[in-house]
C-alpha positions in Angstrom: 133.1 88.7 96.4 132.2 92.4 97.5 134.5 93.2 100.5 132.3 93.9 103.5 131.4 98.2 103.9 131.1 99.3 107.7 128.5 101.8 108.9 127.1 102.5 112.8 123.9 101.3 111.4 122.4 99.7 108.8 118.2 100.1 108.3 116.3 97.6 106.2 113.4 99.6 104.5 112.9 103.2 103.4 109.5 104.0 104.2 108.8 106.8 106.8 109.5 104.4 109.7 113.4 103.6 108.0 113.4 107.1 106.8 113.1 108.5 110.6 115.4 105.8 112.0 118.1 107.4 109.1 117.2 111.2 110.1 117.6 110.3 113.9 120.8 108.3 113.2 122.4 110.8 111.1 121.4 113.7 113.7 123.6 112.0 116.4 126.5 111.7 113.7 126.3 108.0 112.8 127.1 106.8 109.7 124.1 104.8 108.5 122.9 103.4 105.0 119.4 102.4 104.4 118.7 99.8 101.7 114.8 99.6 99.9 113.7 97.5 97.2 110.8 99.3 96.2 110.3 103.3 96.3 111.6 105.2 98.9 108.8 106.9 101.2 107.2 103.1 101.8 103.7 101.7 101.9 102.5 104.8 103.3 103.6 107.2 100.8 102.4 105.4 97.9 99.6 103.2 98.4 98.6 103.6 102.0 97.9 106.9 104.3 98.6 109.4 101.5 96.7 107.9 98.4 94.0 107.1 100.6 93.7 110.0 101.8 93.7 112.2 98.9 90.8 109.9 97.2 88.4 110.3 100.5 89.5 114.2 100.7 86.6 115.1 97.9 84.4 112.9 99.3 84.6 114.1 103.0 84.6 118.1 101.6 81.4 117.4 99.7 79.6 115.6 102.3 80.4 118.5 105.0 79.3 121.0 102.3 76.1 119.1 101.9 75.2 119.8 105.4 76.1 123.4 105.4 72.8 125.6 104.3 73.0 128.5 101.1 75.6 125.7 99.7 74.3 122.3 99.8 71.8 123.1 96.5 75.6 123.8 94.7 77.4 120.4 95.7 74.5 118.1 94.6 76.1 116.5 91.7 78.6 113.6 91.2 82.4 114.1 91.8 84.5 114.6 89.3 86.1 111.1 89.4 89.3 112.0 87.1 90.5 115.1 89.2 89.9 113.4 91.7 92.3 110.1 90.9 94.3 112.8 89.4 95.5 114.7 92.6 95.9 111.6 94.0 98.0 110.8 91.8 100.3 114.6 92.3 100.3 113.7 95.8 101.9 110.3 95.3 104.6 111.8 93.2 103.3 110.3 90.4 104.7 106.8 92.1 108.2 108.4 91.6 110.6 108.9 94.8 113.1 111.3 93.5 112.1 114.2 96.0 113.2 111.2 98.7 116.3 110.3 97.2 117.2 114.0 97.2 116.4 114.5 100.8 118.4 111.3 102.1 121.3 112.6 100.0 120.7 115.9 102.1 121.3 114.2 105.1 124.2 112.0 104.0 122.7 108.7 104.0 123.9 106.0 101.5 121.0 104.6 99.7 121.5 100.8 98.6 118.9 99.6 96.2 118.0 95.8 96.2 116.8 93.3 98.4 118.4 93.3 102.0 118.8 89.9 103.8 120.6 89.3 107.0 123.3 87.0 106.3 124.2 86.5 110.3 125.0 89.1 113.4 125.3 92.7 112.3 125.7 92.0 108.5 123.3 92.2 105.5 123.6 91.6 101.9 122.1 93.3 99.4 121.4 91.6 96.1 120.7 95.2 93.9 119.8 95.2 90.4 121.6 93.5 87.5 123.2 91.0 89.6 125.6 93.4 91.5 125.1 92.8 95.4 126.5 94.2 98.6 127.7 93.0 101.8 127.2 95.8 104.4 128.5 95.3 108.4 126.9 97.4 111.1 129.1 98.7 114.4 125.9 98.9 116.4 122.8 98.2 114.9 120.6 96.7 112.5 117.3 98.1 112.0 114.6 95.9 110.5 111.6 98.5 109.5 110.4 96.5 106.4 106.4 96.8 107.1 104.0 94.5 106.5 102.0 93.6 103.4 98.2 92.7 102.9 96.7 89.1 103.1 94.6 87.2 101.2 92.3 84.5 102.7 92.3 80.7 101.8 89.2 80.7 99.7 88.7 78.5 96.5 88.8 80.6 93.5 90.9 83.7 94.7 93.9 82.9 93.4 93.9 84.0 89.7 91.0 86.0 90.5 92.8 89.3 90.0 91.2 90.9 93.9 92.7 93.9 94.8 94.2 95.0 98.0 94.6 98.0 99.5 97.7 98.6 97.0 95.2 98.2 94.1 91.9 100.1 95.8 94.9 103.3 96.5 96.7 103.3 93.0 93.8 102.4 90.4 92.4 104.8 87.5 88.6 104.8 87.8 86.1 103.9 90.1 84.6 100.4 89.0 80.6 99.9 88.8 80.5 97.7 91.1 82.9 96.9 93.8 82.6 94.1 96.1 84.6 95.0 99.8 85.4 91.9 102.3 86.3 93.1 105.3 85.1 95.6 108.3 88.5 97.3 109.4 90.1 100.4 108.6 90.6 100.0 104.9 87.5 98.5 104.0 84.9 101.3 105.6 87.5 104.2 104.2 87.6 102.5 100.5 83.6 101.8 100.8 83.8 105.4 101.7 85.9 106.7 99.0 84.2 104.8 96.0 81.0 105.5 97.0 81.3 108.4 96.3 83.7 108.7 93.1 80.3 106.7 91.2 80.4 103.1 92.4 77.8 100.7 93.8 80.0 99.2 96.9 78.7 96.3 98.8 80.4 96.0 102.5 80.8 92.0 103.3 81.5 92.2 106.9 82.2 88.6 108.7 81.4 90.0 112.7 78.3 92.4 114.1 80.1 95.2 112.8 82.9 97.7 111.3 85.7 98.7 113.3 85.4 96.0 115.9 88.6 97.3 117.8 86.7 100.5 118.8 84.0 101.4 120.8 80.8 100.1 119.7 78.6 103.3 119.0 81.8 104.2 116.3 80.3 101.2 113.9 77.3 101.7 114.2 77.7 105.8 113.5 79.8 104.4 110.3 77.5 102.0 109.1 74.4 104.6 109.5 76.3 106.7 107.5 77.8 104.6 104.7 74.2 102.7 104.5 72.5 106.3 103.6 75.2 107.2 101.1 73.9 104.2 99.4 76.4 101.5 100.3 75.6 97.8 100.8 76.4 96.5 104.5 76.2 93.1 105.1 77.1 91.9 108.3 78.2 88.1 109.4 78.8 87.2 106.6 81.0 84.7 104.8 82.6 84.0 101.6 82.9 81.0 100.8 84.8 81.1 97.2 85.6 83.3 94.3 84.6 82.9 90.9 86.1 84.5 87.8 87.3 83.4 84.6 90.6 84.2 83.1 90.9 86.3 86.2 88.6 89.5 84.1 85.5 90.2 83.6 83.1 90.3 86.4 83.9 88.3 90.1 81.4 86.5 91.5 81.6 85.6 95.4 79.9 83.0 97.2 78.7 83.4 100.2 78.7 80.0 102.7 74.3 80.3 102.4 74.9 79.6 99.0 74.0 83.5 97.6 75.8 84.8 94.6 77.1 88.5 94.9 78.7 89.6 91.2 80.4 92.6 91.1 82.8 94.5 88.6 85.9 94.0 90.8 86.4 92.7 94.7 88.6 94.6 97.4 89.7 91.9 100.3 90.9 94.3 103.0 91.2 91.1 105.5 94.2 92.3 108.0 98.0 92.0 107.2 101.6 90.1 107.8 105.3 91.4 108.6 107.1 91.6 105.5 109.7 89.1 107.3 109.6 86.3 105.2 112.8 86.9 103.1 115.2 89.2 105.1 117.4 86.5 106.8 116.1 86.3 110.1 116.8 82.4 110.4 120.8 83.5 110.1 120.3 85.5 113.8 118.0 82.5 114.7 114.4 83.9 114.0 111.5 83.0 112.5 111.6 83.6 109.1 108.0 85.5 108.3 107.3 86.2 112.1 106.1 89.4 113.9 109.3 90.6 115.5 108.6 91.1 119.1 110.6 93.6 120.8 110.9 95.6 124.2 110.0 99.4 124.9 113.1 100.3 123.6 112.2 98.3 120.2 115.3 96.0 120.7 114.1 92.3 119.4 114.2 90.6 122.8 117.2 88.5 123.2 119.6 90.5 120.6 122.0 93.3 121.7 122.1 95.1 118.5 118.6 94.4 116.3 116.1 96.8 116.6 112.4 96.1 114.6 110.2 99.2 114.1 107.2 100.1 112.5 104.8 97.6 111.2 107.0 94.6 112.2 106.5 94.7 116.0 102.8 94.3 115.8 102.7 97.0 118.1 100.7 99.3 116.3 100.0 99.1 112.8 100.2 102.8 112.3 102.4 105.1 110.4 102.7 107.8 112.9 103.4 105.2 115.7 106.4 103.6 113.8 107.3 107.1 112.9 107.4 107.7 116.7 109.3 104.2 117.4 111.4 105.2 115.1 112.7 108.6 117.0 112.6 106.7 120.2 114.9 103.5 118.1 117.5 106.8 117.8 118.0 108.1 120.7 118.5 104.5 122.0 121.0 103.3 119.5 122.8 106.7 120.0 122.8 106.4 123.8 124.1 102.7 122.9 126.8 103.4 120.8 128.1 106.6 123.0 127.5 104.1 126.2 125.4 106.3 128.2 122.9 104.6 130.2 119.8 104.3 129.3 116.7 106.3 130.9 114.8 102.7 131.6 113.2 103.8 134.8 111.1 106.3 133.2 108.4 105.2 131.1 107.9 108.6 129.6 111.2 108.8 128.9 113.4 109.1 125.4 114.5 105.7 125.5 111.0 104.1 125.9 107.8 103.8 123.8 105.3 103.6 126.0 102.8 105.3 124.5 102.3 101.9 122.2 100.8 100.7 125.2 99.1 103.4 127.1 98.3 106.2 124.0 97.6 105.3 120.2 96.1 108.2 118.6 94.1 106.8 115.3 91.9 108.7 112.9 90.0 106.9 110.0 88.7 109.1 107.3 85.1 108.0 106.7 81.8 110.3 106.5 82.0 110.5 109.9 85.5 110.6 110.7 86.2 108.3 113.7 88.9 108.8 116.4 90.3 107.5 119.6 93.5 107.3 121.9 94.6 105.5 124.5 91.5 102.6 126.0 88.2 101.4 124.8 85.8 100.8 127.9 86.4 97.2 127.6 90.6 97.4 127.1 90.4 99.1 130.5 87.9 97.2 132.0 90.3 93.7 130.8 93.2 95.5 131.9 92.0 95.7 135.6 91.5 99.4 136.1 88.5 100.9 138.0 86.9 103.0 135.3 83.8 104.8 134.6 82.7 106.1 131.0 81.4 109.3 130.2 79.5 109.7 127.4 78.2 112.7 125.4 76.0 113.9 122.3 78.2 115.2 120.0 75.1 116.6 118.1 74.5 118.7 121.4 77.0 120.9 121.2 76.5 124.5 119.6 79.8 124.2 117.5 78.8 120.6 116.1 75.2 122.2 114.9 77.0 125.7 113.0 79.8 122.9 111.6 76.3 121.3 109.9 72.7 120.6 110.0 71.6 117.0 111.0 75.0 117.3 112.8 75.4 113.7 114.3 78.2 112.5 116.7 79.5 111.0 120.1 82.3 111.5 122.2 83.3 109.3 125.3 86.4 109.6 128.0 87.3 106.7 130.2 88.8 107.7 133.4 90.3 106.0 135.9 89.0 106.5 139.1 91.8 105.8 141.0 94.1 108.4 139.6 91.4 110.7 138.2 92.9 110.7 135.0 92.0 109.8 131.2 92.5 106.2 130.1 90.7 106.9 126.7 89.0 109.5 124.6 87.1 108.4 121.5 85.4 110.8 118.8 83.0 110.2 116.0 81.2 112.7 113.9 82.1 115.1 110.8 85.3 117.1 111.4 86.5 115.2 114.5 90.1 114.4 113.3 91.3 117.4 114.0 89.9 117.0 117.9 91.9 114.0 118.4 95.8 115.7 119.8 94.1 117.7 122.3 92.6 114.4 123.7 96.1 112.4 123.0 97.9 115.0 124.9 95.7 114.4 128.2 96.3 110.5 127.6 99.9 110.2 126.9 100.4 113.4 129.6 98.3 111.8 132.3 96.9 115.3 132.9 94.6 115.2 136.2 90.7 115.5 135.8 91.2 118.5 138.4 93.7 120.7 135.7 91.5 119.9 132.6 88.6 121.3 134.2 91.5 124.8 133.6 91.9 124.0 130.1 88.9 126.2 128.7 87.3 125.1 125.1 86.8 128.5 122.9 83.0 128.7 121.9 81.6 128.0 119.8 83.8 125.1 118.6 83.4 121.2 118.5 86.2 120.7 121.4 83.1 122.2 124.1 82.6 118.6 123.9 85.6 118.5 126.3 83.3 120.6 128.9 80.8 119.3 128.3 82.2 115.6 129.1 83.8 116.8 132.2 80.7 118.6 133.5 79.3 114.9 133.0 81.9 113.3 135.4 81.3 116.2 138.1 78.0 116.0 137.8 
């Protein structure tokens, strides 16, 4: 038996959440090994945000050219399909995490490779390759930052089927013939998005009204418009009912509940997700093994002195730059913990608390338009009790959104609170909107007054006159 090695903390998973818990750790001078059974850098790094990304950068650059006049006649034909799964592939490290290694050395962070499971308070085991295992003890905290992993519906047929995830849309080699996409959320528009237009015929099998049900309304429908001219296939409330394929290759059929037959080359269920939780010990601390961890604002799993749960596995926000963010707020508490210095808990804005999981959630997804928001839909607010009112603007309106392109087509809304005067909300949609979305996250999560935005002055002529344009609407 492997005597038992002590470190301040111990973090389960090396994806960016882990990695910023071990960077925040090691800042305040606590000894701390990370253990990862798969590649450092995570989900995120290699079949998430950043392959994603680099597949729908082509697509989004031609699609703005196309609107742009003296250069839309150069950009008319297809993309170049192999550069284009090529750079993803540069920007994924070729699925190769030695740059992380490196940098976790840098910081003097003991990387144990192999499976972590807690094996009761403050201890872990880690069963590494070849048989050799670990048994690691923590003096302050254990740090569960494992993610969370796609799901695949109870329909007859899919298993064996072969469907891809979003781990198989992100890492494959070309762009099928046909591709077959069930589900409306975020990875289903931006992969409809994506292999559109590297050269395949998608269908969009969407069960509700709509795409991107957790936003506000006009976002879907601006998505849909969009994706249905590009030549996509959306089908709204719809069902399937089972999966048909043979051998598990050649081409999928999917039945829909009517009875219709959809074939397609190869089917993408981007359905929603579950905490990777099933297999790291939590029944030896007394937890549901496979369970959402739930935790408080300082990411402690309520009823535990020394687990913390970041990232995907708090069902908090199912975003890398919010774990990312949990995770620097998870270091400063388990280094005020450890050095026994009260914690800030009476302010909410704080170090010690994430409050903007609640109150400001920046999100961006990377379609033709782009679609953003932070902070409250209309109806979050409204449920939530505040007095609101929503302000509304044209995007297309605006003399930056018409030089960014012709046909130039957009909205932008801010829900304020009419008690406080400030923002609750901001949502964007339209070409180029991403990079509007801080400015609006910074008047959310700092609760700036109506009457002091009206003194932050948009340059012309740029797409954030919307912002003056929105609060000449509330002024009237």
């Amino acid at each position: 038996m492997t005597e038992p090695v002590e470190y301040d903390v111990v973090v389960l998973g090396a994806g960016p959440v882990g990695e910023n818990v071990v960077d925040r750790t090691r800042a305040a001078g606590l000894s701390t090994a990370v253990v990862e059974s798969e590649l450092l850098g995570g989900e995120c790094s290699y079949w998430a945000c950043i392959p994603s990304k680099a597949l729908l950068r082509s697509a989004i650059a031609r699609a703005d050219a196309r609107r742009v006049p003296g250069l839309r006649h150069s950009v008319q034909g297809p993309l170049d399909a192999e550069a284009v799964f090529a750079h993803r592939d540069e920007y994924v490290g070729h699925w190769k995490d030695d740059g992380q290694v490196g940098w976790l050395d840098s910081i003097g962070a003991r990387v144990y490779r192999g499976h972590g499971r807690l094996r009761g308070p403050k201890t872990v085991r880690v069963d590494g390759p070849e048989g050799e295992h670990h048994v690691l003890t923590a003096r302050h905290a254990v740090v569960v930052s494992t993610g969370s992993r796609a799901v695949l519906p109870d329909i007859p047929g899919l298993v064996g089927a072969k469907a891809w995830t979003s781990r198989e849309a992100t890492s494959a080699h070309k762009a099928p013939g046909r591709l077959a996409i069930v589900g409306g959320g975020v990875v289903g528009v931006e992969m409809a998005t994506a292999y559109q237009a590297l050269g395949s015929q998608v269908t969009l099998l969407v069960r509700g009204g709509g795409v991107l049900p957790r936003m506000e309304p006009f976002v879907g429908e601006h998505v849909v418009e969009a994706l249905t001219e590009a030549g996509t296939h959306v089908r709204t409330r719809t069902n399937v009912a089972s999966v048909e394929r043979m051998g598990g290759t050649g081409p999928v059929t999917l039945v829909l509940d009517d009875g219709e037959r959809i074939e397609a080359d190869e089917v993408l269920f981007a359905t929603g997700r579950a905490p990777r939780t099933d297999d790291v010990g939590l029944e030896t601390v007394g937890l549901e093994p496979g369970a959402w961890l739930s935790v408080d604002d300082s990411c402690r799993v309520e009823g535990s002195d020394w687990l913390y749960a970041v990232g995907d596995v708090n069902r908090r926000a199912l975003l890398t730059h919010q774990g990312k963010y949990q995770a620097r707020i998870v270091g400063a508490v388990i280094e005020a913990r450890a050095q026994r210095v009260p914690l800030l808990e009476t302010d909410r804005w704080g170090k010690h608390s994430a409050t903007a999981d609640h109150a400001a959630v920046p999100q961006v997804v990377f379609t033709d338009p782009e679609a953003t928001a932070v902070g409250l839909s209309l109806a979050e607010a409204e449920a939530a009790g505040h007095r609101v009112r929503a302000v509304d603007h044209d995007l297309a309106s605006v003399s930056g959104a018409g030089l960014y392109g012709d046909g130039y087509r957009g909205h932008a809304r801010m829900v304020v609170d009419l008690d406080r005067e400030i923002l609750l909300g901001v949502t964007f949609v339209g070409p180029g909107v991403g990079e509007l979305l801080h400015s609006a996250t910074v008047a959310v999560a700092g609760e700036v007054p109506i009457e002091r935005l009206w003194h932050a002055v948009p340059a012309f002529p740029t797409i954030s006159e919307v912002w003056l344009r929105l609060l000449e609407a509330y002024r009237g």
